[in-house]
N, C-alpha and C positions, 0 to 999 in steps of 0.2 A: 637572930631568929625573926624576930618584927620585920625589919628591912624586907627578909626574904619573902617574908610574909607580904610584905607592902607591893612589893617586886611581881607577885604574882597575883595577885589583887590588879595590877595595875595592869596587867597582862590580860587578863581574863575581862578588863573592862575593853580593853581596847579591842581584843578579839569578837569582843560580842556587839559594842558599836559599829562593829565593821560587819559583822551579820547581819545587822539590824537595819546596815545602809542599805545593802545589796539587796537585800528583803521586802523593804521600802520602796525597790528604784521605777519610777512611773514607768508602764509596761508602753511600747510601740505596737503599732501595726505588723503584721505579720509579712511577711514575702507575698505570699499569695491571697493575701486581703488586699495589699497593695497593686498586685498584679490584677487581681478583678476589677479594682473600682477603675484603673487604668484601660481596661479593653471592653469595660461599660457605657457605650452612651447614653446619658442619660434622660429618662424619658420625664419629663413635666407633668402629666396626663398619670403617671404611676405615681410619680411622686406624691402629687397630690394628695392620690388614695391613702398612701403611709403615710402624711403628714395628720391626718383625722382620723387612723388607726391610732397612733401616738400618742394621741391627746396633746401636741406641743402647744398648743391652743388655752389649753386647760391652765397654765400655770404664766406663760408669758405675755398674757396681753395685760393692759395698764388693770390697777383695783379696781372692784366695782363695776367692773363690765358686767353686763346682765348675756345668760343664754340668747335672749333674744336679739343679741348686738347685729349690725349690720357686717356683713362677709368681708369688708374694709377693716371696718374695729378688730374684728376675731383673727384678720392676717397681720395686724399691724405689733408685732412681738416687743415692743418695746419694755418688759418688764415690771415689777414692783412687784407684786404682791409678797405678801409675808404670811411665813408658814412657820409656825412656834413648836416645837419639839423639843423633848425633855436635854434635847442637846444644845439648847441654843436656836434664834430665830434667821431663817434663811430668806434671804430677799430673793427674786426669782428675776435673772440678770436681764437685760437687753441685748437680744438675739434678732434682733432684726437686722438689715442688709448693710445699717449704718457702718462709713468702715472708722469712726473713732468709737462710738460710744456701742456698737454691736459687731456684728460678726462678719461686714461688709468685706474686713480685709483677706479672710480666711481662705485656704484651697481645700480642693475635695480632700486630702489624707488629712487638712486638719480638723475637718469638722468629723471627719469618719473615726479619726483617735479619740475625739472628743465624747462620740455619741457610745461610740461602740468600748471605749476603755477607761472613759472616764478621768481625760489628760487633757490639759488646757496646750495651745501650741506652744508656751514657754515652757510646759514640761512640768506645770505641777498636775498636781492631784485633785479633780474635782470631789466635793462633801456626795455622797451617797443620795442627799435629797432628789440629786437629776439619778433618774433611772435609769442609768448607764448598765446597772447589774443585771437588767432585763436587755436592752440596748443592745448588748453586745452579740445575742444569739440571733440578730438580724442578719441578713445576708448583704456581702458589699453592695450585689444589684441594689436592692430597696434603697439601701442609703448613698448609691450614687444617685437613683432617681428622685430619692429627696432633697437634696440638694441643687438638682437642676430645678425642683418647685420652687425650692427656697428661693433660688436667685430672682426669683421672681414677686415677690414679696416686697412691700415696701419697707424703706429705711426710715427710723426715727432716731432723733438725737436725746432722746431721755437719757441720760446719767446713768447706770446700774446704782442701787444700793448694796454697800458694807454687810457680808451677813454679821450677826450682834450673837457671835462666837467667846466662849471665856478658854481660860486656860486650862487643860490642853489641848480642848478640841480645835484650837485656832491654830496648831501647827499642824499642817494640811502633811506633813512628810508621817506622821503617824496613820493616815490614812493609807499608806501603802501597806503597814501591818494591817489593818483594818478591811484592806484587800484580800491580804494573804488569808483570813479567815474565812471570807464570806464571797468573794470574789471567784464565780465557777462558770465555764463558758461549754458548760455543760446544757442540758435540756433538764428542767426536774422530774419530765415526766420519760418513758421511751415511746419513741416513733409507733405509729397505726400504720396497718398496713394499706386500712382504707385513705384515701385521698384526701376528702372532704376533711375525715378525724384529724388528718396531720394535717391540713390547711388550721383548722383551728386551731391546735396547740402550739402551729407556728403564730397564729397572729394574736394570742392570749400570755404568750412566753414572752415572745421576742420582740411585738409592738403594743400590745394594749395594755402591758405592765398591769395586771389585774393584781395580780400577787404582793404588788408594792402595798396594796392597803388591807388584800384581803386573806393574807400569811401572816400571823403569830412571829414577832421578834423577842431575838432574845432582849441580853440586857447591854450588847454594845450596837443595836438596833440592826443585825444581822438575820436575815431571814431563817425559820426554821422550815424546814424543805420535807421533813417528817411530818407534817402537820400543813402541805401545800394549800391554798386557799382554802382552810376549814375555819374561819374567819381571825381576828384580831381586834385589842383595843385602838381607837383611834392616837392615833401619833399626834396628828394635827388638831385635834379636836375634844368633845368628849365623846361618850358616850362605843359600844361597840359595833365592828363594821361587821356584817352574816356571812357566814360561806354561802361556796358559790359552789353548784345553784342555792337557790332559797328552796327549801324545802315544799315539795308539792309542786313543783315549777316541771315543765315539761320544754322539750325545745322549742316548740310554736310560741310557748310562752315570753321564753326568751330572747328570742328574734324579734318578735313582737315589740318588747319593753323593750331592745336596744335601738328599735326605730321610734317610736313613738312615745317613750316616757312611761306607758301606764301598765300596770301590773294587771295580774289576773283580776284582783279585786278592784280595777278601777282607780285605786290609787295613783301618785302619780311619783315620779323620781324626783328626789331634793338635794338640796345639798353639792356634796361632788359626784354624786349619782346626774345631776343633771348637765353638768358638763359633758359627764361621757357621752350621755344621750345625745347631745346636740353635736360631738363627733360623729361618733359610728352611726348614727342617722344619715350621712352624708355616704357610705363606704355601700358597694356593691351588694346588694339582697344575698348572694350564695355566700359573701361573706360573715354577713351575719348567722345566716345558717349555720356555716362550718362553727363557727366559735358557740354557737348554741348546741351542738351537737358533741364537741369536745366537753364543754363544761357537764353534759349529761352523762356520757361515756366516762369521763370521770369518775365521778359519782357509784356507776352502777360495775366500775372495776376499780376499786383503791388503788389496787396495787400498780396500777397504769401509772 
């Protein structure tokens, strides 16, 4: 009876290990992501734009760079910084052109599986910290056109730092469960019929990752999509981050404060508030509008 017992015990391990791999397995590029970014030339001049949409700026340039850095410093991606989360502290790699110590070696489907799926080109599973889970509802266009900006960028030989991962979060193959939960290449919100409304919910979703800091996680740090930017405790820091909008905020307001730092009251953005500013300060005037306009619309329809 035991044996038998053991017999199917042992059965039931195997079978579920074997669900677990398959469940796990780092997802690819799709056919016709592939085929887009393939019959996309890529434009420099768009890239651009998406690169300061993206904030890629915000987390890969060397420590200690000030907003005010020079356009040199702010394109030179070479890494470091450290971002402390109840998970463990993530270094933020070396993504510049370098092809030992960044991303020099790379082609367009490995950076586009990278960005958009959150898979290194050996196939494992990047940590959730890159915002791949917003990332992904980019369109190939943008992320072939960023990548032709990229190319463009200088290379630095800085080393990546080790993220200071413990166990189990250091086996990156659990992160494919950690997909399979939270992991949706869906839109949180549905499509506007107006333009402008779906211009912003496309650049507020898909590149401004607003949602990475200013959505409620659970407790395996998975966004809660019930509760879409109506704020959260800080991950990285203390204190709590506000939904969005702030209350009493109109869209001139917001437009406003994403070009120029200062709120209605004269105040001014701090913090990783001022990173963003010193992005989207760079990006076309209608686009700021549109994502001022969606985060209002928002607001004044939940259920959107």
């Amino acid at each position: 009876m035991l044996g038998k017992l053991a017999v199917g015990l042992g059965a039931l391990a195997v079978i579920g290990g074997g669900v677990f791999w398959v469940l796990t397995e780092p997802s690819d590029l799709s056919a016709d992501t592939r085929a887009a970014l393939e019959a996309h030339p890529g434009d420099t001049e768009a890239g651009e734009a998406v690169f300061w949409t993206a904030g890629c700026a915000s987390c890969h340039t060397a420590p200690g760079l000030s907003v005010g850095a020079s356009d040199e410093e702010r394109l030179t991606l070479s890494g470091g910084r450290a971002f402390a989360t109840p998970f463990g502290t993530f270094h933020a790699p070396n993504i510049s052109m370098d092809p030992d110590q960044g991303i020099g070696s790379w082609t367009l489907p490995d950076f586009a599986r990278a960005v958009m799926q959150g898979v290194s080109p050996e196939g494992a599973h990047y940590y959730p910290a890159f915002p791949y889970t917003t990332y992904t509802h980019a369109t190939p266009e943008d992320i072939a056109d960023l990548w032709a900006f990229w190319q463009t960028l200088p290379a630095d030989a800085t080393p990546s730092q080790p993220h200071e991962v413990s166990f189990p979060f250091n086996q990156r193959r659990i992160l494919g469960g950690w997909k399979f939960l939270n992991f949706s290449e869906d839109f949180a919100t549905p499509a506007f019929d107006d333009p402008e409304l779906d211009r912003g919910r496309y650049l507020v979703e898909a590149l401004g990752h607003c949602a990475e800091c200013h959505t409620p996680r659970d407790a395996l740090g998975g966004m809660d999509r019930s509760a879409w930017l109506a704020g959260a405790d800080n991950l990285v820091g203390e204190g709590h981050i506000p939904a969005l909008p702030p209350e009493g905020w109109g869209a001139l307001d917001i437009s406003a404060y994403l070009e120029t730092g200062f709120t209605p009251e004269f105040d001014s953005a701090g913090g990783e508030m001022a990173d963003v500013v010193a992005n989207l300060s760079r990006i076309a005037a209608p686009d700021r509008a549109a994502i001022a306009a969606y985060l209002v619309a928002l607001r004044a329809s939940p259920s959107q």
